[in-house]
MDAnalysis code that builds the backbone (N, CA, C; Angstrom):
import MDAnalysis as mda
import numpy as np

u = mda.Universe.empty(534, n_residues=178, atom_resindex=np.repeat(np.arange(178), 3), trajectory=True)
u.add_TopologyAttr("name", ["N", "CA", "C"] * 178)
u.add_TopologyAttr("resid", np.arange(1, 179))
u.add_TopologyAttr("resname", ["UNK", "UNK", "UNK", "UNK", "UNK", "UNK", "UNK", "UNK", "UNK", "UNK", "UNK", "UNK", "UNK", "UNK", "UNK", "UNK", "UNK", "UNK", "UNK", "UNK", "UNK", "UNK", "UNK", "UNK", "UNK", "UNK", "UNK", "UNK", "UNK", "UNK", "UNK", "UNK", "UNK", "UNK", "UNK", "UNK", "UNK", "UNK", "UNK", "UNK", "UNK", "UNK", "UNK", "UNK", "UNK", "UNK", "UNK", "UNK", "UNK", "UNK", "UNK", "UNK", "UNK", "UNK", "UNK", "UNK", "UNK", "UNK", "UNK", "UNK", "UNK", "UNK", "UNK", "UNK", "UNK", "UNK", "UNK", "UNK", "UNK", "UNK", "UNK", "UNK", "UNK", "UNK", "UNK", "UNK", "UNK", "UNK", "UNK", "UNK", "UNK", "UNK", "UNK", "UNK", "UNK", "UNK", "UNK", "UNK", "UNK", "UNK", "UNK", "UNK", "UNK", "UNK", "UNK", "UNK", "UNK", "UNK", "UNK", "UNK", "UNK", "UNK", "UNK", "UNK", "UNK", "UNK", "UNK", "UNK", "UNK", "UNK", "UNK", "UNK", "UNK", "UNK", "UNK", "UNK", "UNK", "UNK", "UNK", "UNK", "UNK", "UNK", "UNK", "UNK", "UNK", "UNK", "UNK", "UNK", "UNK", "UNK", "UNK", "UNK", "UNK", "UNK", "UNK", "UNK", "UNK", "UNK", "UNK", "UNK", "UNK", "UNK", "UNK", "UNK", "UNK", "UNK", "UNK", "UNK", "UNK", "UNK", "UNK", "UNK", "UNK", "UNK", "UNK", "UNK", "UNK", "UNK", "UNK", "UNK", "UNK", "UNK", "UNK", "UNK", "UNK", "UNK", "UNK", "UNK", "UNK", "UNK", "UNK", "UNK", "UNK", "UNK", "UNK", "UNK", "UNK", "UNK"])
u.atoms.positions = np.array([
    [10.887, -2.463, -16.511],
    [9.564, -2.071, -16.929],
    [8.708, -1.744, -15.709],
    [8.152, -2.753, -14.843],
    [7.298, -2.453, -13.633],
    [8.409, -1.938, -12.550],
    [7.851, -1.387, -11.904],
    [8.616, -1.149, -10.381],
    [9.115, -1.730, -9.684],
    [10.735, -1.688, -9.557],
    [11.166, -3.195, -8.418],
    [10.994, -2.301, -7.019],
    [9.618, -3.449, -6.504],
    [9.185, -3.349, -5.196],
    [9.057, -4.495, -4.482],
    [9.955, -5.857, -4.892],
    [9.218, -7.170, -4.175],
    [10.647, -7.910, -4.401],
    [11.249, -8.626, -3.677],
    [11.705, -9.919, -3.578],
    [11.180, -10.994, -4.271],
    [11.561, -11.217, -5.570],
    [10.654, -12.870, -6.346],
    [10.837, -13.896, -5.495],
    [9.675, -14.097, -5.646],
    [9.874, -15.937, -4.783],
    [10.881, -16.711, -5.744],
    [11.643, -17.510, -4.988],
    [12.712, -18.172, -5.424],
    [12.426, -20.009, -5.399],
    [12.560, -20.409, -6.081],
    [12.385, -22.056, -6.523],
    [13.535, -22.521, -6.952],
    [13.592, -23.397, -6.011],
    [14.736, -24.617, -6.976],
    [14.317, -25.809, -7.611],
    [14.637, -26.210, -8.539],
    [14.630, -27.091, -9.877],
    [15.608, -28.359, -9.976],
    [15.760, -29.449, -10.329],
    [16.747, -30.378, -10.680],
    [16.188, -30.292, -12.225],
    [17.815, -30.013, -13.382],
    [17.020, -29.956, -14.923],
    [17.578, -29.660, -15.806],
    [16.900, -29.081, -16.770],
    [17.832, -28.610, -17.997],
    [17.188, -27.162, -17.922],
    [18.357, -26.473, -17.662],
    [17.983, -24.879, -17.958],
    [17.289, -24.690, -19.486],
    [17.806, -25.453, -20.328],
    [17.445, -24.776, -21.933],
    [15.770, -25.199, -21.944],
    [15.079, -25.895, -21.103],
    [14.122, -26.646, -21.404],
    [13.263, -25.817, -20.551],
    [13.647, -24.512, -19.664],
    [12.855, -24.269, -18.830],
    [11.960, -23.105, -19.249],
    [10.478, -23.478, -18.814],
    [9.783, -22.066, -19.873],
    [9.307, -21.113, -18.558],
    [10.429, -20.202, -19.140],
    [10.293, -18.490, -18.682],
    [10.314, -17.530, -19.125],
    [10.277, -16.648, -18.666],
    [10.415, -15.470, -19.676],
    [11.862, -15.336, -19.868],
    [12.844, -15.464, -19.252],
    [14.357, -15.377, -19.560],
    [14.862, -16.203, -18.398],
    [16.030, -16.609, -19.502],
    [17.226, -18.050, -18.984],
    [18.015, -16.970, -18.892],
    [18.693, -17.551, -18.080],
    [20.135, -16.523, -17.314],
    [21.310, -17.727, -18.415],
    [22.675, -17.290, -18.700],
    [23.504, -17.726, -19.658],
    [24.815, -17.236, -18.598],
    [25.733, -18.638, -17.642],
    [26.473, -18.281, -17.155],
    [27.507, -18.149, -18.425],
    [27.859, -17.662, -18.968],
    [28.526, -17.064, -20.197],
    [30.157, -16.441, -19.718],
    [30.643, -16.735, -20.994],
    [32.221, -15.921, -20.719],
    [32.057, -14.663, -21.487],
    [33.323, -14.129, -20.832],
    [33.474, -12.507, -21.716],
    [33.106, -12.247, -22.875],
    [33.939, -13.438, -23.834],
    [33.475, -13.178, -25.199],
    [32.202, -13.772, -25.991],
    [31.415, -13.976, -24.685],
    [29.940, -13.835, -25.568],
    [29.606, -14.833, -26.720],
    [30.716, -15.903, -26.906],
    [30.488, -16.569, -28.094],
    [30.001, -17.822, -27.938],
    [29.993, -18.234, -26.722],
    [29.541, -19.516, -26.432],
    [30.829, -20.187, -25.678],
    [30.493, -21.371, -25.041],
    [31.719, -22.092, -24.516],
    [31.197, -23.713, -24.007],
    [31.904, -23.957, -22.609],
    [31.302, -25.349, -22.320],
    [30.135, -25.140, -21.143],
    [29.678, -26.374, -20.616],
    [28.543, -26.676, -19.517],
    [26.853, -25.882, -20.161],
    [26.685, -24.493, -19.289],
    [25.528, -24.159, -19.067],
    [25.651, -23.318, -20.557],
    [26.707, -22.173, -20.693],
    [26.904, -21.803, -22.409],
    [26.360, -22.565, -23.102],
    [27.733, -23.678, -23.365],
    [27.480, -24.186, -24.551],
    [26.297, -24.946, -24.724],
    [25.522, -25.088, -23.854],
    [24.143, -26.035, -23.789],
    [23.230, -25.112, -24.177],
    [22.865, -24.003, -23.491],
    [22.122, -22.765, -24.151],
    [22.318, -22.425, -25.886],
    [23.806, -22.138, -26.268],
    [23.845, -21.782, -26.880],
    [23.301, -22.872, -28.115],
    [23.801, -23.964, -27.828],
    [23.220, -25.378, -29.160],
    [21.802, -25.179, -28.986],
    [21.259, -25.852, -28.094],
    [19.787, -25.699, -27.775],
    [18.911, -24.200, -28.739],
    [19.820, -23.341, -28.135],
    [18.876, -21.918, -28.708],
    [18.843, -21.603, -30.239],
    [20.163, -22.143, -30.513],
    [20.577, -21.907, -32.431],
    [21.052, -21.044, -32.845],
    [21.753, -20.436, -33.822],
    [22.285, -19.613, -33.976],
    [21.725, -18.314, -34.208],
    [20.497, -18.208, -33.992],
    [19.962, -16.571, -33.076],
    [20.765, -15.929, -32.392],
    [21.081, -16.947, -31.124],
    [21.705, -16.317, -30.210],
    [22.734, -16.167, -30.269],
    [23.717, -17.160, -31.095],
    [25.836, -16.802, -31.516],
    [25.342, -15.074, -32.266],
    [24.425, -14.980, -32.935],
    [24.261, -13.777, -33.733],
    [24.125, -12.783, -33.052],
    [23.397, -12.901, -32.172],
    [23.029, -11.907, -31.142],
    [24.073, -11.612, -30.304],
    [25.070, -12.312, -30.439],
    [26.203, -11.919, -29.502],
    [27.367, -11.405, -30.361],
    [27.279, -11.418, -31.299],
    [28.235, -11.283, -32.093],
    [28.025, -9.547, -32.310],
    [26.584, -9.661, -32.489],
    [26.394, -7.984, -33.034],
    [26.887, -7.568, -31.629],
    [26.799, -7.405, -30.674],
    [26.553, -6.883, -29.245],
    [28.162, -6.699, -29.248],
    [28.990, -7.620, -29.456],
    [30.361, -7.685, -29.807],
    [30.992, -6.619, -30.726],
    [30.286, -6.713, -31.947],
    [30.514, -5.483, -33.248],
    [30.000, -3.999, -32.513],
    [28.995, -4.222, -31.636],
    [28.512, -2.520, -31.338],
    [28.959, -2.295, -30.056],
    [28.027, -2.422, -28.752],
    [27.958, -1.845, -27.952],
    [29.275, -2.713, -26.362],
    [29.544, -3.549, -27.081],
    [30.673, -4.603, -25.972],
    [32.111, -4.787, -27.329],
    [32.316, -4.315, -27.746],
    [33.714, -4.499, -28.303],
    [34.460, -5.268, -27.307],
    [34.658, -5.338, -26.303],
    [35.546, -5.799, -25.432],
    [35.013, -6.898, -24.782],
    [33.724, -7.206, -24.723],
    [33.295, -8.363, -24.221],
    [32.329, -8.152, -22.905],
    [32.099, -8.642, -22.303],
    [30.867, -8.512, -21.716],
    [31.813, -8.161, -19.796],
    [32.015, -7.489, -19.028],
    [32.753, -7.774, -17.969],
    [32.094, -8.705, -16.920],
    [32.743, -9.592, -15.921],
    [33.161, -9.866, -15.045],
    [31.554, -9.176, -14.295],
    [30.438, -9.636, -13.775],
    [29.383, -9.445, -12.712],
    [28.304, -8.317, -13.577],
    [28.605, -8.284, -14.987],
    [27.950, -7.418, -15.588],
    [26.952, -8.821, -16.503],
    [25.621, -8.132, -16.833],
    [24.632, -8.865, -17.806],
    [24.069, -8.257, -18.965],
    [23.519, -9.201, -20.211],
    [22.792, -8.024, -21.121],
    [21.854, -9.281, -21.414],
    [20.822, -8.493, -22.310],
    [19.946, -9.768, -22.834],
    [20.434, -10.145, -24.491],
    [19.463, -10.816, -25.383],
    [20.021, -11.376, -26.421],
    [18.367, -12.072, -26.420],
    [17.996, -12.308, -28.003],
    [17.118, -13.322, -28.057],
    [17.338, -14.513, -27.393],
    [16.615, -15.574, -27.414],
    [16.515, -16.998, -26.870],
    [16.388, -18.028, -27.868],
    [16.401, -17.279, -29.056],
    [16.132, -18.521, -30.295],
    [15.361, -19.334, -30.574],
    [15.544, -20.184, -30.337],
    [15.116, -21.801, -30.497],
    [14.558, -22.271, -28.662],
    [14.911, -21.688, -28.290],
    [14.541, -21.972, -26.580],
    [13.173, -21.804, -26.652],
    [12.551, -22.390, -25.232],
    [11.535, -22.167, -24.826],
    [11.276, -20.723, -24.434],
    [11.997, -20.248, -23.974],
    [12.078, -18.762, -22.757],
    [12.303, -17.666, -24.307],
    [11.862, -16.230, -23.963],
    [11.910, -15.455, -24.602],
    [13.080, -14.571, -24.893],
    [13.934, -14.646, -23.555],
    [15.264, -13.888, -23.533],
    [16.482, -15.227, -23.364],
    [17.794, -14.830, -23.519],
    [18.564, -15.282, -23.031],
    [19.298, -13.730, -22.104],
    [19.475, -13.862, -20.806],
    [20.615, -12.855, -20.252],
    [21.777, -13.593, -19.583],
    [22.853, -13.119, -20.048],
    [24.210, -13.714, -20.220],
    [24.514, -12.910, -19.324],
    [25.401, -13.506, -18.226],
    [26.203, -12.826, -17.042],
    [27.713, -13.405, -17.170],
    [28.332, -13.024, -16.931],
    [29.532, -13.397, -16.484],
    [30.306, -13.491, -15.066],
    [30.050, -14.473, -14.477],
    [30.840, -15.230, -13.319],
    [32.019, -14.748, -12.803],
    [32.548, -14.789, -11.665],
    [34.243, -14.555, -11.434],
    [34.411, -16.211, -11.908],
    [35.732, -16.504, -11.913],
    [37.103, -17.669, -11.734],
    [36.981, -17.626, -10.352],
    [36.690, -18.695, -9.447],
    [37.230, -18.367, -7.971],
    [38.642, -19.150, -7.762],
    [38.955, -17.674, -6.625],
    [40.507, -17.947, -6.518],
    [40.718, -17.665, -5.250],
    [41.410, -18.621, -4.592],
    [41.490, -19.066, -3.074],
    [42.639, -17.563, -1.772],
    [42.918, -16.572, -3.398],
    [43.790, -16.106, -2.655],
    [42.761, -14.610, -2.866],
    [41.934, -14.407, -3.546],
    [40.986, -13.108, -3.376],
    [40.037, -13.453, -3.362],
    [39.114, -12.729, -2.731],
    [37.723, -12.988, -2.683],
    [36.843, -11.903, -3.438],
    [36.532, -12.475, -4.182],
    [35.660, -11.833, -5.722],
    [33.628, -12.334, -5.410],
    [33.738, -12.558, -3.877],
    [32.110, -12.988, -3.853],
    [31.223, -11.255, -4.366],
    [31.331, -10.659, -4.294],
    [31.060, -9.153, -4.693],
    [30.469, -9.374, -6.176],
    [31.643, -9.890, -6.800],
    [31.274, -10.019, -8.344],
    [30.711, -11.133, -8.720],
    [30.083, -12.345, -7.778],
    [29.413, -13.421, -8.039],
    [27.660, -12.666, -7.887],
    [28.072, -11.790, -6.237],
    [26.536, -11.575, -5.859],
    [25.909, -10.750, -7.419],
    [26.872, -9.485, -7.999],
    [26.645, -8.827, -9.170],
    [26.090, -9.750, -9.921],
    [26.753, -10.848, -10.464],
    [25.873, -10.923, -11.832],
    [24.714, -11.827, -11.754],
    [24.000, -11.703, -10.486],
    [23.097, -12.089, -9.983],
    [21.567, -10.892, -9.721],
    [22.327, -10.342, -9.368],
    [21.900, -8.317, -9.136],
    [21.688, -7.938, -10.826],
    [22.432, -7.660, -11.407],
    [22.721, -7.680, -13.008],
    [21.941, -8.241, -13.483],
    [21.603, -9.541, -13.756],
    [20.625, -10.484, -14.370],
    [19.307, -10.177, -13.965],
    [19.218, -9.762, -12.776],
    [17.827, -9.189, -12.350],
    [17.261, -7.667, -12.635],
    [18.470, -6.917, -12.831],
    [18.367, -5.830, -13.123],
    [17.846, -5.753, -14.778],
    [18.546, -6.535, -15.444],
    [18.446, -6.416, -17.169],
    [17.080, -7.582, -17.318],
    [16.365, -8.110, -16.445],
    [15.098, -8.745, -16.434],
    [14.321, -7.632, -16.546],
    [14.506, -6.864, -15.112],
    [13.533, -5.674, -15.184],
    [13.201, -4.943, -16.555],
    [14.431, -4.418, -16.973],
    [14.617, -3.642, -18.122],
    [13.894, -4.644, -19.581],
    [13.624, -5.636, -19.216],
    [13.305, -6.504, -20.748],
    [12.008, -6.625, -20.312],
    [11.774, -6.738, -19.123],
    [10.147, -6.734, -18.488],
    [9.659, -8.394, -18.425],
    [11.040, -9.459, -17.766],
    [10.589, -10.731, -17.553],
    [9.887, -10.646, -16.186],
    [9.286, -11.670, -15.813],
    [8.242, -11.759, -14.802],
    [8.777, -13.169, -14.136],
    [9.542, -14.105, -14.867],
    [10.366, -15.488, -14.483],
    [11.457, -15.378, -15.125],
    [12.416, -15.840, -14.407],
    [14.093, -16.139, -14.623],
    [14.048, -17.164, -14.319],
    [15.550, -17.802, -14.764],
    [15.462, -18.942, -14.935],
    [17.333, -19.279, -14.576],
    [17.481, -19.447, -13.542],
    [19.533, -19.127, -12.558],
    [19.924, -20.628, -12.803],
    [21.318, -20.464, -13.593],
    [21.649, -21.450, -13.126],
    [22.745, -21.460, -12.058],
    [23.422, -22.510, -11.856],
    [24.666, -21.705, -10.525],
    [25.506, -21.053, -11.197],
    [26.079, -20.166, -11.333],
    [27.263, -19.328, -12.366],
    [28.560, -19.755, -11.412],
    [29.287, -19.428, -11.996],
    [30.584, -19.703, -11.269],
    [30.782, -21.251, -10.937],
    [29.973, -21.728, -10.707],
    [29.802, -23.075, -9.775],
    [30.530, -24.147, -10.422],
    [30.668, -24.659, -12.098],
    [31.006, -25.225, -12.829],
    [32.832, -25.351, -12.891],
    [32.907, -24.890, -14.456],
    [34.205, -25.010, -14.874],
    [34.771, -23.791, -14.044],
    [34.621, -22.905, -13.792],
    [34.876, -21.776, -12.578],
    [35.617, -21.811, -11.160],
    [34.978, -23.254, -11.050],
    [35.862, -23.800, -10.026],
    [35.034, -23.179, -8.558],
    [34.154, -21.996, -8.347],
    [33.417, -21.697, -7.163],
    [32.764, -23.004, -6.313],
    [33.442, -23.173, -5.282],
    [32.798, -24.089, -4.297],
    [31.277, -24.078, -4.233],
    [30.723, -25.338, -4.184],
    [29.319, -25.387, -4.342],
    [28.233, -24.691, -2.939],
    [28.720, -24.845, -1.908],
    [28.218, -24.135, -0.714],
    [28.289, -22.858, -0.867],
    [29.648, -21.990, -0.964],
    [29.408, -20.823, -1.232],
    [28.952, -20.179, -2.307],
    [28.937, -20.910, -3.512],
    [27.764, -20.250, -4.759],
    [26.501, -20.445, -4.082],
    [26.392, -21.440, -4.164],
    [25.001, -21.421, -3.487],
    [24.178, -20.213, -2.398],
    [24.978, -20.402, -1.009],
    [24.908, -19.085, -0.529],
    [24.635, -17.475, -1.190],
    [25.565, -17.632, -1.945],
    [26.000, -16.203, -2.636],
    [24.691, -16.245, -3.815],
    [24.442, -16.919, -4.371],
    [23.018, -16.800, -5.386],
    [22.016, -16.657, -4.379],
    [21.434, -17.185, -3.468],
    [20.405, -16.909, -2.862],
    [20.014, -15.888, -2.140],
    [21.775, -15.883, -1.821],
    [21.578, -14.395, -0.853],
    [21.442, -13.221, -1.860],
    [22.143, -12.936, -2.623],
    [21.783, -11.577, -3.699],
    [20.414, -11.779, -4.314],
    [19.662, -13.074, -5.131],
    [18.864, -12.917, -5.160],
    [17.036, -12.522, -4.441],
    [17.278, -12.821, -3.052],
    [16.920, -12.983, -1.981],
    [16.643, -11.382, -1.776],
    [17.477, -10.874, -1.225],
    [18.111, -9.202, -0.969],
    [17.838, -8.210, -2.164],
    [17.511, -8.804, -3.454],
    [17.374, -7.856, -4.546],
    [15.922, -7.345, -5.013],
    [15.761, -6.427, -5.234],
    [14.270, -5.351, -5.291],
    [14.453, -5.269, -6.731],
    [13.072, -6.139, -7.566],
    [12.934, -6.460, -8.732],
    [11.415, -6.635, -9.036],
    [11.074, -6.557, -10.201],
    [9.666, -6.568, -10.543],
    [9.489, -8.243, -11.250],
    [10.698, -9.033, -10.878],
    [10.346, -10.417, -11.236],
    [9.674, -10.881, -10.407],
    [8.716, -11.959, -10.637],
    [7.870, -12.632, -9.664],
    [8.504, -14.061, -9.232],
    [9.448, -14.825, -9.852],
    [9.763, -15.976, -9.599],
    [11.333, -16.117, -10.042],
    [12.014, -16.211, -9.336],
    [13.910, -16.464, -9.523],
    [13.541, -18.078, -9.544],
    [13.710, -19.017, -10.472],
    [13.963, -20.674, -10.391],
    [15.693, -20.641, -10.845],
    [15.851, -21.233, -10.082],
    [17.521, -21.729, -10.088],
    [17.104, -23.392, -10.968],
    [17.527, -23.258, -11.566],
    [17.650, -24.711, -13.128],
    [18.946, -25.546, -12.465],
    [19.123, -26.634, -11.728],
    [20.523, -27.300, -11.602],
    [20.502, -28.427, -12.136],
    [21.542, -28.661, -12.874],
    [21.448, -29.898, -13.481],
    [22.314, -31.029, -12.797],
    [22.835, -30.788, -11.615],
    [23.197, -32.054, -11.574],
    [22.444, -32.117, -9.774],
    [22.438, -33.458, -9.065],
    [22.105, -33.411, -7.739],
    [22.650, -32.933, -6.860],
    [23.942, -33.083, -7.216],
    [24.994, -32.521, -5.800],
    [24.842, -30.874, -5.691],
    [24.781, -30.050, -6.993],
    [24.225, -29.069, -7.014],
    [22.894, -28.411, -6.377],
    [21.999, -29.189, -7.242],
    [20.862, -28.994, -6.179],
    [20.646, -28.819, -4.642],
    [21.206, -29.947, -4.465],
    [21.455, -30.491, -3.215],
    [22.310, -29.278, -2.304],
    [23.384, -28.561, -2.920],
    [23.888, -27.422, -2.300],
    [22.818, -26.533, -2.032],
    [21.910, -26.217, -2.961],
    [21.234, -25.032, -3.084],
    [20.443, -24.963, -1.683],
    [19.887, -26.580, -1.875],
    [18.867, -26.928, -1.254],
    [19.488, -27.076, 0.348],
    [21.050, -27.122, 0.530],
    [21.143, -26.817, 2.252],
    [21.208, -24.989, 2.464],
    [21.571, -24.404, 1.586],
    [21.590, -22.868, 1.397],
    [20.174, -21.893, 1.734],
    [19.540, -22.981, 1.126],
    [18.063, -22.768, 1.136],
    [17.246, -22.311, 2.832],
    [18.045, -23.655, 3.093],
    [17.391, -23.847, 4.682],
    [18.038, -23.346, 5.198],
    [19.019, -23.053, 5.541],
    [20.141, -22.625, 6.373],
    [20.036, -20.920, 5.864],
    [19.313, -20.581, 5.474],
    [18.674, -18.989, 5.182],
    [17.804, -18.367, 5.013],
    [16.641, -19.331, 5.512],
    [15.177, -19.620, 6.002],
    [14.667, -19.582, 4.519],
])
């Protein structure tokens, strides 16, 4: 909607992403869009079945195949506080390729499909970082740095972590990248 001309200031959080009021929660989400475990399936209970619906049509029309790998879309938020949900999809990290490209994407992506919905706050959680298996230092890194580097008309990137050790990554990433 507005012009990406600014770097959002970026905040970190210890919390519950579903609880956080923004204009859109980021949904580290799998391909098939239907929900799953950790940051999903917490979004998805929390939000209600708005949002399984909303993914389902998106499934029936315009993603038959599922959502790819560093790509995002939006979806209502349901029952949430926040107005959007945008669902990204994460790499698997795997020790023998390096897929940070497609971590920084659906970071880039999520900010990009903010613009396009016209949020002003996001709301990151670590993607990849979880059941994904992505080492917590280098997600960390890799979220701050794409978000950091990205030209968006959001005013505020908050990273939502729910656990400390997480945080706690963000928060040496943080400093260690001024």
């Amino acid at each position: 909607m507005g012009t990406p001309e600014r770097t959002p200031e970026i905040t970190l959080h210890r919390g519950d992403i579903t609880a956080a009021e923004v204009d859109a929660v980021v949904n580290a989400a799998n391909s098939g869009l239907m929900g799953g475990g950790g940051v999903d399936g917490a979004i998805h209970r929390a939000g209600g079945p708005a949002i399984l619906e909303a993914c389902r049509e998106l499934r029936r029309t315009t993603l038959p195949d599922g959502l790819p790998t560093g790509q995002a879309v939006a979806t209502t938020a349901g029952d949430l506080p926040a107005r959007w949900v945008i669902h990204t999809v994460g790499p698997v990290y795997a020790k023998s390729q390096d897929r940070s490209h497609l971590l920084a994407s659906a970071y880039r992506e999520s900010l990009r499909v903010a613009d396009e919905i016209g949020a002003a706050t996001v709301a990151f959680p670590a993607v990849s970082a979880g059941v994904y298996g992505w080492p917590l230092d280098d997600a960390a890194r890799i979220a701050l740095t794409a978000v950091r580097e990205a030209k968006t008309a959001v005013r505020e990137a908050r990273f939502v972590l729910f656990s400390d050790e997480v945080y706690a990554a963000f928060a040496r990433a943080a400093q260690s990248n001024g």
